[in-house]
N, CA, C and O atoms as a Maestro MAE file, in Angstrom:
{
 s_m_m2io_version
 :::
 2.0.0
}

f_m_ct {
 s_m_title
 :::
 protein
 m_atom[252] {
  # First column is atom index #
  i_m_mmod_type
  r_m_x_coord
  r_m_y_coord
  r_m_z_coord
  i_m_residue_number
  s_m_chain_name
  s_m_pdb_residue_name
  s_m_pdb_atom_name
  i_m_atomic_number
  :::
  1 25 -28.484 14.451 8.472 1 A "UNK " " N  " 7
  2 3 -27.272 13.849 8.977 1 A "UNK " " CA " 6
  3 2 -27.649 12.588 9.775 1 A "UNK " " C  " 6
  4 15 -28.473 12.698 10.683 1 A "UNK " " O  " 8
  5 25 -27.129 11.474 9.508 2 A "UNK " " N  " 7
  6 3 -27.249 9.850 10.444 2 A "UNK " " CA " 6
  7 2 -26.701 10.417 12.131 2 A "UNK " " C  " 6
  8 15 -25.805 11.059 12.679 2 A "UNK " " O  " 8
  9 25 -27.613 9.862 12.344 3 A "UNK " " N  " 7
  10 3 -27.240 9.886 13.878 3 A "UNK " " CA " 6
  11 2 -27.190 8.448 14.326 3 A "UNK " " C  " 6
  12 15 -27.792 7.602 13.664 3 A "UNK " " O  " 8
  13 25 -26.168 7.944 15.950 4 A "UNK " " N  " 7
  14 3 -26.229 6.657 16.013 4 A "UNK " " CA " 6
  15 2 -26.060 6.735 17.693 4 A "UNK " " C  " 6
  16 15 -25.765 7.750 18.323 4 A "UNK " " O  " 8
  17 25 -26.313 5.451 18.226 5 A "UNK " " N  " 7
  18 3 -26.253 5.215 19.253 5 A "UNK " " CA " 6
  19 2 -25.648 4.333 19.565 5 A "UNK " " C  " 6
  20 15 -25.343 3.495 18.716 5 A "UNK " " O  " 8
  21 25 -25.159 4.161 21.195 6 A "UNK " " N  " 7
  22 3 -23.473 3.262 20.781 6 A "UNK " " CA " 6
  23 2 -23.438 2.443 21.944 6 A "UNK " " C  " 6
  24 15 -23.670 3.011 23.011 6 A "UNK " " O  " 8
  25 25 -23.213 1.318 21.955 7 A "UNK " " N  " 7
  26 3 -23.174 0.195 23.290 7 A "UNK " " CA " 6
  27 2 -22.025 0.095 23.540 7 A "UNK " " C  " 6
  28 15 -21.285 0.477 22.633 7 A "UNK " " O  " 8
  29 25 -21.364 -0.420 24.778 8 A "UNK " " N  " 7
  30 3 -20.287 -1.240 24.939 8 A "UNK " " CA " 6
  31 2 -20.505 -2.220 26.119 8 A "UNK " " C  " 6
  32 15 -21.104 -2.025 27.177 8 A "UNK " " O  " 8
  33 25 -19.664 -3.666 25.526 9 A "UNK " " N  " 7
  34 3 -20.165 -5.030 26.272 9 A "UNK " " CA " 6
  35 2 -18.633 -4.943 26.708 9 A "UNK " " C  " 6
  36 15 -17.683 -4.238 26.368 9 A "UNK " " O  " 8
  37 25 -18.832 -6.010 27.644 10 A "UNK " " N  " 7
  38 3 -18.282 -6.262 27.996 10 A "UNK " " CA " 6
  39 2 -17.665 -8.267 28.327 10 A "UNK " " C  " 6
  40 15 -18.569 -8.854 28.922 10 A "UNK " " O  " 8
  41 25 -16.703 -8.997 28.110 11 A "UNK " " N  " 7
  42 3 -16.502 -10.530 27.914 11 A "UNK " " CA " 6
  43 2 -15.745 -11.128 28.313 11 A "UNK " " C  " 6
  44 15 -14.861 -11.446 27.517 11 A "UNK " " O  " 8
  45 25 -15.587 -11.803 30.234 12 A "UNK " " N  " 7
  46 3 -15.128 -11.935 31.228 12 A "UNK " " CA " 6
  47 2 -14.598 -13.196 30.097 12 A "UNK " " C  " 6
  48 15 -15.099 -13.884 29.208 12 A "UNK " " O  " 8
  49 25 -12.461 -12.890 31.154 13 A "UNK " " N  " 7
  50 3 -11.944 -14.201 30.583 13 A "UNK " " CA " 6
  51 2 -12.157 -15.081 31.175 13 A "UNK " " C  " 6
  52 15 -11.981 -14.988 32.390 13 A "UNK " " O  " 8
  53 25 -12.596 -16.249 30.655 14 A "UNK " " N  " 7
  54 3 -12.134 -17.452 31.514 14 A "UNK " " CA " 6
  55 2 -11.061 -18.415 31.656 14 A "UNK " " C  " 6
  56 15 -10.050 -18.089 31.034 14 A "UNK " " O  " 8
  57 25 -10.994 -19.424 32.246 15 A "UNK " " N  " 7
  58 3 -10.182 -19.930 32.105 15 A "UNK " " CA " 6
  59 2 -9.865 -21.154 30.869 15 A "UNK " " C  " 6
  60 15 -8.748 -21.582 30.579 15 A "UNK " " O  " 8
  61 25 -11.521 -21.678 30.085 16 A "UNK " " N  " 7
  62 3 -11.347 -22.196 29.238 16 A "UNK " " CA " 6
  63 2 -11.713 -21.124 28.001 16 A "UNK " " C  " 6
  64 15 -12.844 -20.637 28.017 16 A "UNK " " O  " 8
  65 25 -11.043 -20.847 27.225 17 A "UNK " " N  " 7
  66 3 -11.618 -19.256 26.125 17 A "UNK " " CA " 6
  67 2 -12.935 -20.127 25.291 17 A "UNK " " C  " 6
  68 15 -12.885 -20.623 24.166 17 A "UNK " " O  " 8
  69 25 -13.818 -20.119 26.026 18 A "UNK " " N  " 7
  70 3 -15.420 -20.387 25.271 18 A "UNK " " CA " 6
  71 2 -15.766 -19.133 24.360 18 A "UNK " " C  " 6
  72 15 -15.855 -18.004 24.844 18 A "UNK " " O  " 8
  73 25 -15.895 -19.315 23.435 19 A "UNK " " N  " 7
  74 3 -16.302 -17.698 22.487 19 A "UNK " " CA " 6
  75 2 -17.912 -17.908 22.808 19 A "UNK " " C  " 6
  76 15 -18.641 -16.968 23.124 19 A "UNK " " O  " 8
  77 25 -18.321 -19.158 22.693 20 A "UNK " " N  " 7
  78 3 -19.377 -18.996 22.647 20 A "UNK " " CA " 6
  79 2 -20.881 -18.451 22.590 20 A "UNK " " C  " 6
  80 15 -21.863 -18.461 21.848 20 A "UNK " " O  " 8
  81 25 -20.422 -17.934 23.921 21 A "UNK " " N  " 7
  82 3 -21.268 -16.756 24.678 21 A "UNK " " CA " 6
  83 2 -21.263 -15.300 23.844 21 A "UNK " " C  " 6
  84 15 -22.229 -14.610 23.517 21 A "UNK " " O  " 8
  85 25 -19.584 -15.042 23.577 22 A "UNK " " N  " 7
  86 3 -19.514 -13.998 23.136 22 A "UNK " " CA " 6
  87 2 -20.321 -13.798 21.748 22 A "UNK " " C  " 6
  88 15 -20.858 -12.725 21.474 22 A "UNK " " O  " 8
  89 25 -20.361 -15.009 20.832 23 A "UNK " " N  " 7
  90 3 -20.500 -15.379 19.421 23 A "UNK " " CA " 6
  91 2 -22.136 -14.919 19.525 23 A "UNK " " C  " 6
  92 15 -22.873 -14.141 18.918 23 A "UNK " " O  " 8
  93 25 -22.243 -15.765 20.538 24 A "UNK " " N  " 7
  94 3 -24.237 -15.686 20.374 24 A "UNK " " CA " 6
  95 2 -24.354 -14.422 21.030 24 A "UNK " " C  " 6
  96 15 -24.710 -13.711 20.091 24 A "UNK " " O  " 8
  97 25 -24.269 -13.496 22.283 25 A "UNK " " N  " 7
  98 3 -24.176 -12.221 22.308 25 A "UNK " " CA " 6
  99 2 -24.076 -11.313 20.912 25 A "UNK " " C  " 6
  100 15 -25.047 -10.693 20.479 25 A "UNK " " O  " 8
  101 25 -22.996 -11.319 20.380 26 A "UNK " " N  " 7
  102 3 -22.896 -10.390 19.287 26 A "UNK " " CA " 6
  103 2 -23.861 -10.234 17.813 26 A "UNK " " C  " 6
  104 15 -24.165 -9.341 17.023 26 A "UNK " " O  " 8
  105 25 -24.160 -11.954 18.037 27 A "UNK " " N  " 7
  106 3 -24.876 -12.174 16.573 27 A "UNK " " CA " 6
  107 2 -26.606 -11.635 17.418 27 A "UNK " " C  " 6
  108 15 -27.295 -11.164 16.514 27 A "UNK " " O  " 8
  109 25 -27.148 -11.607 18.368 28 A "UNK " " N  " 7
  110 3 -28.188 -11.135 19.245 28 A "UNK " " CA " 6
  111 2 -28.284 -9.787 18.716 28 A "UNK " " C  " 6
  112 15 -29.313 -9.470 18.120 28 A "UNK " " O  " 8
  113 25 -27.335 -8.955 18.860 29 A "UNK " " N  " 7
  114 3 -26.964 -7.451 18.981 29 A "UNK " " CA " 6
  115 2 -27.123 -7.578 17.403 29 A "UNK " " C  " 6
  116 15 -27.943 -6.768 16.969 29 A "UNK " " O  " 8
  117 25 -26.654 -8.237 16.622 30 A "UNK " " N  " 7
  118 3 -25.947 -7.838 15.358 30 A "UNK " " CA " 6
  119 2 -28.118 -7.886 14.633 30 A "UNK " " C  " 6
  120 15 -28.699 -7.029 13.966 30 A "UNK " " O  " 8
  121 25 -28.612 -9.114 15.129 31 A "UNK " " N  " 7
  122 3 -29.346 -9.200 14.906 31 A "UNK " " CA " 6
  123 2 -30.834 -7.448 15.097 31 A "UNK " " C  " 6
  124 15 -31.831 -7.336 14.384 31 A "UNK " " O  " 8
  125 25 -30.605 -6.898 15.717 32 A "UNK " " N  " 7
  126 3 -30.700 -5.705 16.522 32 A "UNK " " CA " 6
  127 2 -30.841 -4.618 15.720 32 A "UNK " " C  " 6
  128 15 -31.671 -3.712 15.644 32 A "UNK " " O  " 8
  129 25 -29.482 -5.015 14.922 33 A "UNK " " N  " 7
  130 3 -29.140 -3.475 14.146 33 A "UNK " " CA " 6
  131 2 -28.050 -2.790 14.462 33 A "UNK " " C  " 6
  132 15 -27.758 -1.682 14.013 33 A "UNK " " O  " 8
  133 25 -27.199 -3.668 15.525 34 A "UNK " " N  " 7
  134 3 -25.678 -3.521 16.026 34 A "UNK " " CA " 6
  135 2 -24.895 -3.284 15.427 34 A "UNK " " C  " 6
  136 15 -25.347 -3.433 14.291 34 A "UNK " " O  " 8
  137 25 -23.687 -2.910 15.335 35 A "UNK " " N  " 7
  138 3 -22.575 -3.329 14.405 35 A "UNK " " CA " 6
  139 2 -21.215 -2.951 15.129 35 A "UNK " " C  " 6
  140 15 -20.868 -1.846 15.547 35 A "UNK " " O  " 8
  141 25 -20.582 -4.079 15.164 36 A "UNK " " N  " 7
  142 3 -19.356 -3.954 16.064 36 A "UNK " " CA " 6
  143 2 -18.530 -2.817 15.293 36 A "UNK " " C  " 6
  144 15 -18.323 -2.922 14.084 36 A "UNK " " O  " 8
  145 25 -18.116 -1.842 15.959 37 A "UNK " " N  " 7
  146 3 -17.360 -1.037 15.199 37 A "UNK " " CA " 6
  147 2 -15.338 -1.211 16.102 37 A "UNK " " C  " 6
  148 15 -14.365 -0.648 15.600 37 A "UNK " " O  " 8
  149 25 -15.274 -1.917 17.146 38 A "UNK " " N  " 7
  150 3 -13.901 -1.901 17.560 38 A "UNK " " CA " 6
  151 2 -13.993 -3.085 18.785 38 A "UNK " " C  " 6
  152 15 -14.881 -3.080 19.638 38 A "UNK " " O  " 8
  153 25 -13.156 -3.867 18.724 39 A "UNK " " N  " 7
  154 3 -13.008 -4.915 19.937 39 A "UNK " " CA " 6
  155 2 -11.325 -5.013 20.583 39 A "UNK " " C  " 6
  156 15 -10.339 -5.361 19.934 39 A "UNK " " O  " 8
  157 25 -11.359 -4.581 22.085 40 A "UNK " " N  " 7
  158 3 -10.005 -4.565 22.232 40 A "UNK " " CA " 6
  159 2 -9.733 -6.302 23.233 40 A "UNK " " C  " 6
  160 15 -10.612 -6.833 23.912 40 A "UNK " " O  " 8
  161 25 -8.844 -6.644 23.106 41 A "UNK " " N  " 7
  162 3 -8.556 -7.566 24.371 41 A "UNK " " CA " 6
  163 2 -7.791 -7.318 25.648 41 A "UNK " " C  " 6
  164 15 -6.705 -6.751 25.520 41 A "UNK " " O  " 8
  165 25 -8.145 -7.618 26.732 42 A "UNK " " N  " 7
  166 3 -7.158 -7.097 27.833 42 A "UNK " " CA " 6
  167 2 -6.653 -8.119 28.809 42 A "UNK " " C  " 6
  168 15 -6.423 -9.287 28.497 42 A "UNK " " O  " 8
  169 25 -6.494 -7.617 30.000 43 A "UNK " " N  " 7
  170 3 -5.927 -8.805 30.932 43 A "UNK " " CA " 6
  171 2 -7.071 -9.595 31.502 43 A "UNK " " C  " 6
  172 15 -6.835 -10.764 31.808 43 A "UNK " " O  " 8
  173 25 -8.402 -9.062 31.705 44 A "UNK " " N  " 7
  174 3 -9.432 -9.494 32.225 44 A "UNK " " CA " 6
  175 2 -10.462 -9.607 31.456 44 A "UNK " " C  " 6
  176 15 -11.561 -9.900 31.927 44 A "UNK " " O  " 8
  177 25 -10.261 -9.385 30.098 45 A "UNK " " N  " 7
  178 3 -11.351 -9.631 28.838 45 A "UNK " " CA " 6
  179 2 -11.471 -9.449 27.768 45 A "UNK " " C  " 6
  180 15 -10.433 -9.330 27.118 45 A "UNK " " O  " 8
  181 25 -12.831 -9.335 27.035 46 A "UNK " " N  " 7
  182 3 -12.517 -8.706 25.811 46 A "UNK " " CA " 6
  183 2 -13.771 -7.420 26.464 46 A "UNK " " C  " 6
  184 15 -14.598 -7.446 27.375 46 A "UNK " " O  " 8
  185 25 -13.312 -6.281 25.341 47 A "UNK " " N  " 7
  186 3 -14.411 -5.112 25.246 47 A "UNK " " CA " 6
  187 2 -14.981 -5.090 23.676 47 A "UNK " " C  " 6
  188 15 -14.326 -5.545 22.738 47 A "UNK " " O  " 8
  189 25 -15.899 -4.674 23.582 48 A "UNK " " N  " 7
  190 3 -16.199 -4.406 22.176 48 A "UNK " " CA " 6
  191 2 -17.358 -3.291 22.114 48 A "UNK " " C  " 6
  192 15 -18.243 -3.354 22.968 48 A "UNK " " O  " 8
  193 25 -17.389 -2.413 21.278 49 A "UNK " " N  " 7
  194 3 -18.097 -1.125 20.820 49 A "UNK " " CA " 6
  195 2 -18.666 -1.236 20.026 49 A "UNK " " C  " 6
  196 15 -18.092 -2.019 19.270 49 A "UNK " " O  " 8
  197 25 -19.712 -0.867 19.565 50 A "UNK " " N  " 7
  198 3 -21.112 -1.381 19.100 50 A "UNK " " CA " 6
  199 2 -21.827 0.246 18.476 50 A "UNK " " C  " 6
  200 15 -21.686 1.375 18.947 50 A "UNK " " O  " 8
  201 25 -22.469 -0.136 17.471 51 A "UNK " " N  " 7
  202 3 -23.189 1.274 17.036 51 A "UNK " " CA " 6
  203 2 -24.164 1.201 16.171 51 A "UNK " " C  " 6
  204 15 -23.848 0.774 15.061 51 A "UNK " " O  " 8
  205 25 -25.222 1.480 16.339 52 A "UNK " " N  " 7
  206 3 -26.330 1.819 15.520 52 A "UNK " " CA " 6
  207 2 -27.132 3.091 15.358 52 A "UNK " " C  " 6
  208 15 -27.349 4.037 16.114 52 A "UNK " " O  " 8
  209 25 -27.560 2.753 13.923 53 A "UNK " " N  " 7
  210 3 -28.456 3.997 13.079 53 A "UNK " " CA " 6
  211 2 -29.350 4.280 14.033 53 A "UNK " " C  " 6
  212 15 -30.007 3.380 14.556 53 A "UNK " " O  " 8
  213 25 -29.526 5.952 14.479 54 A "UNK " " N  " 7
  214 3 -30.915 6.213 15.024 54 A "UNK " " CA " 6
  215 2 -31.929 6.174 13.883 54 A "UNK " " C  " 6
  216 15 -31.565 6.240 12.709 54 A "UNK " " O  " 8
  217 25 -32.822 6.098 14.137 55 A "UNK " " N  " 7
  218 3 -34.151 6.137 13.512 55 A "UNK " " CA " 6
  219 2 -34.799 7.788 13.052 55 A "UNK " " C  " 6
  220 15 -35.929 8.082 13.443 55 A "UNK " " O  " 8
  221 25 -34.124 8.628 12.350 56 A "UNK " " N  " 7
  222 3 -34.739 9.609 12.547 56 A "UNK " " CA " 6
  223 2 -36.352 10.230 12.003 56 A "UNK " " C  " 6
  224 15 -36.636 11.400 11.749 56 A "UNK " " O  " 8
  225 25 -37.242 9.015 11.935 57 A "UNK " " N  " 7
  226 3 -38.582 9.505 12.162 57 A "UNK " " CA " 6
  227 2 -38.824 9.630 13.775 57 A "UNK " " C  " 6
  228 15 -39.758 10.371 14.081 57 A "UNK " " O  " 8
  229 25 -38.312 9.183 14.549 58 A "UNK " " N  " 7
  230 3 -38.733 9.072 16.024 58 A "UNK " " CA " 6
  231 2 -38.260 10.530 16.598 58 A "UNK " " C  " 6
  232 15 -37.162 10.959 16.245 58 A "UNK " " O  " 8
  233 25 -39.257 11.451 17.666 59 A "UNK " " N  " 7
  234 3 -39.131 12.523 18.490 59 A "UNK " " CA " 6
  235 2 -37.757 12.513 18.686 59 A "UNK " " C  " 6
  236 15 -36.832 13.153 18.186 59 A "UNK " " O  " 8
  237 25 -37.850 11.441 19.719 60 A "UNK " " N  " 7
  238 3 -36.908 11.663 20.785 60 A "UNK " " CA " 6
  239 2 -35.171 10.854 20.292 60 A "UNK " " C  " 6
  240 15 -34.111 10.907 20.917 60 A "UNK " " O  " 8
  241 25 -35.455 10.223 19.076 61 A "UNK " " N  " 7
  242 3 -34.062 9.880 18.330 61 A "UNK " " CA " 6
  243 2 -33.723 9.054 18.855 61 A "UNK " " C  " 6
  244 15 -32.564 8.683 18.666 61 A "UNK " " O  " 8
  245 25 -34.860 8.120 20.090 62 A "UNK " " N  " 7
  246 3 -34.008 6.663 19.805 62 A "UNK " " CA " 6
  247 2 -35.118 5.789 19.320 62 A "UNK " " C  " 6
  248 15 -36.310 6.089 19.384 62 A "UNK " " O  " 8
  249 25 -34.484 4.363 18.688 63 A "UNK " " N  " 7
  250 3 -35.161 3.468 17.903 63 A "UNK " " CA " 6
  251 2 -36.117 2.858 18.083 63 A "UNK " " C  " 6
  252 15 -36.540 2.102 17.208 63 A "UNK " " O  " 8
  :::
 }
 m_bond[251] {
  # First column is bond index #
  i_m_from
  i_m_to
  i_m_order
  :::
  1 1 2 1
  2 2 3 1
  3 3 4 2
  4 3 5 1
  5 5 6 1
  6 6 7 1
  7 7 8 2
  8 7 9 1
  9 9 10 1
  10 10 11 1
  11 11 12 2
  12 11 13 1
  13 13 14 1
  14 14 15 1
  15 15 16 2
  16 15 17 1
  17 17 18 1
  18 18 19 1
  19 19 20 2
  20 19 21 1
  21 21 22 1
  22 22 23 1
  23 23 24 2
  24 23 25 1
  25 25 26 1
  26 26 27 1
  27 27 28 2
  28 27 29 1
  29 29 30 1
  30 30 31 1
  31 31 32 2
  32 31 33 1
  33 33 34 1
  34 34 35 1
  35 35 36 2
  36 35 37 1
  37 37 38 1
  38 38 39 1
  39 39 40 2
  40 39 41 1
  41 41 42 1
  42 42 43 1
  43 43 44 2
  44 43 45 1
  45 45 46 1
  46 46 47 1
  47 47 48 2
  48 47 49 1
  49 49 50 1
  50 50 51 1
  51 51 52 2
  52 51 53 1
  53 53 54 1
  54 54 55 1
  55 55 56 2
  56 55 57 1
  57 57 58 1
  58 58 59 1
  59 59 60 2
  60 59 61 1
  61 61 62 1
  62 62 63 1
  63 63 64 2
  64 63 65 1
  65 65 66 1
  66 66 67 1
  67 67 68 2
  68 67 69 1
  69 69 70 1
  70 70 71 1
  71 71 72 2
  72 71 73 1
  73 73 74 1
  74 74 75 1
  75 75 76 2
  76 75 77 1
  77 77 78 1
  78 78 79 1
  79 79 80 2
  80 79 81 1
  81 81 82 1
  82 82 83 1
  83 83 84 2
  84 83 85 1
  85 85 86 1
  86 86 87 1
  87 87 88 2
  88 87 89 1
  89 89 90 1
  90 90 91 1
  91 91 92 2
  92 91 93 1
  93 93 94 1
  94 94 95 1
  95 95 96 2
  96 95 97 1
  97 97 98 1
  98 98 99 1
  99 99 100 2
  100 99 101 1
  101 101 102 1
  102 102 103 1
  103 103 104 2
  104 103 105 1
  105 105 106 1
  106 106 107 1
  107 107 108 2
  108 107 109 1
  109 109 110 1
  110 110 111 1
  111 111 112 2
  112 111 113 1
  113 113 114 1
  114 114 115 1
  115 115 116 2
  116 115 117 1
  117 117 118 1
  118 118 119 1
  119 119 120 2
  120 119 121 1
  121 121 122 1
  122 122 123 1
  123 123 124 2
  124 123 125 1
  125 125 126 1
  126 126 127 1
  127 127 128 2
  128 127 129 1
  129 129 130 1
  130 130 131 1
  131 131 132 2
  132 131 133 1
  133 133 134 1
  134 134 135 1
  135 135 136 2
  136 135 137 1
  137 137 138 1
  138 138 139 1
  139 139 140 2
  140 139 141 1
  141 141 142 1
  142 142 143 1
  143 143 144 2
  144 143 145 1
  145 145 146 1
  146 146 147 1
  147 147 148 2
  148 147 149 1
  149 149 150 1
  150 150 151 1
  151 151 152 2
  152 151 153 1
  153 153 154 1
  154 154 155 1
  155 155 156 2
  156 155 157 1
  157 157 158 1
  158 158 159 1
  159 159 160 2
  160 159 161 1
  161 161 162 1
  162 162 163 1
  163 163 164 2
  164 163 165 1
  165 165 166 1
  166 166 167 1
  167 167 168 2
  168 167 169 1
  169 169 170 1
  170 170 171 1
  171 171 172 2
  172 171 173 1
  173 173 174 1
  174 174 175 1
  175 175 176 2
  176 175 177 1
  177 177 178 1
  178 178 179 1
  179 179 180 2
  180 179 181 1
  181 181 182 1
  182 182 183 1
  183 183 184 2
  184 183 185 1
  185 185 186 1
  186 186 187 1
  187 187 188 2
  188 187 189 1
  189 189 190 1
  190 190 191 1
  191 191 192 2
  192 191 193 1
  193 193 194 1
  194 194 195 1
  195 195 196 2
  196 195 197 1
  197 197 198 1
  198 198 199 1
  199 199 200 2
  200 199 201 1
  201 201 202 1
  202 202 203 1
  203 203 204 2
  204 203 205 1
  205 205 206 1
  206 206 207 1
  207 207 208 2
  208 207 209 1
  209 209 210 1
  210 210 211 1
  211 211 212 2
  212 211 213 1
  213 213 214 1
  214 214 215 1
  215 215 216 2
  216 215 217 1
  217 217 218 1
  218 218 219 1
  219 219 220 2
  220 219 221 1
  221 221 222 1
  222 222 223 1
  223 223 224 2
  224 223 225 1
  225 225 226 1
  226 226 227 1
  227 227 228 2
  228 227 229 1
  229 229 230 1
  230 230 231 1
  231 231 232 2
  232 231 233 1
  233 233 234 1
  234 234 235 1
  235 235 236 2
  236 235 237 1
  237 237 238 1
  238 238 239 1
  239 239 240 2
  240 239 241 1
  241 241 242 1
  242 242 243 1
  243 243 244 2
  244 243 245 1
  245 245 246 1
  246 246 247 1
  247 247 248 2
  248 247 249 1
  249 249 250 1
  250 250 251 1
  251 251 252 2
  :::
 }
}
């Protein structure tokens, strides 16, 4: 059975909406082995949820 492990970021609004940060953050992560699985927006940001494959040759099941 896949097992996975799961991040969540977090992406302060500002006052000018620069993705920027967020863009190169995610593609970092994505680069990783990340994979955004849900991004919500709110009054003070964005959130986004993140998940990757454990590795299951490793003991202890993380990567």
């Amino acid at each position: 059975m896949k097992r996975f492990e799961y991040e969540i970021l977090f992406f302060e609004v500002k006052k000018t909406k620069d993705f920027e940060t967020m863009r190169r953050t995610l593609n970092d992560h994505g680069a990783d082995g990340w994979e955004v699985i849900s991004a919500e927006a709110g009054d003070y940001g964005y959130t986004t949820f993140l998940k990757r494959e454990l590795d299951p040759n490793t003991a202890s099941g993380a990567p």
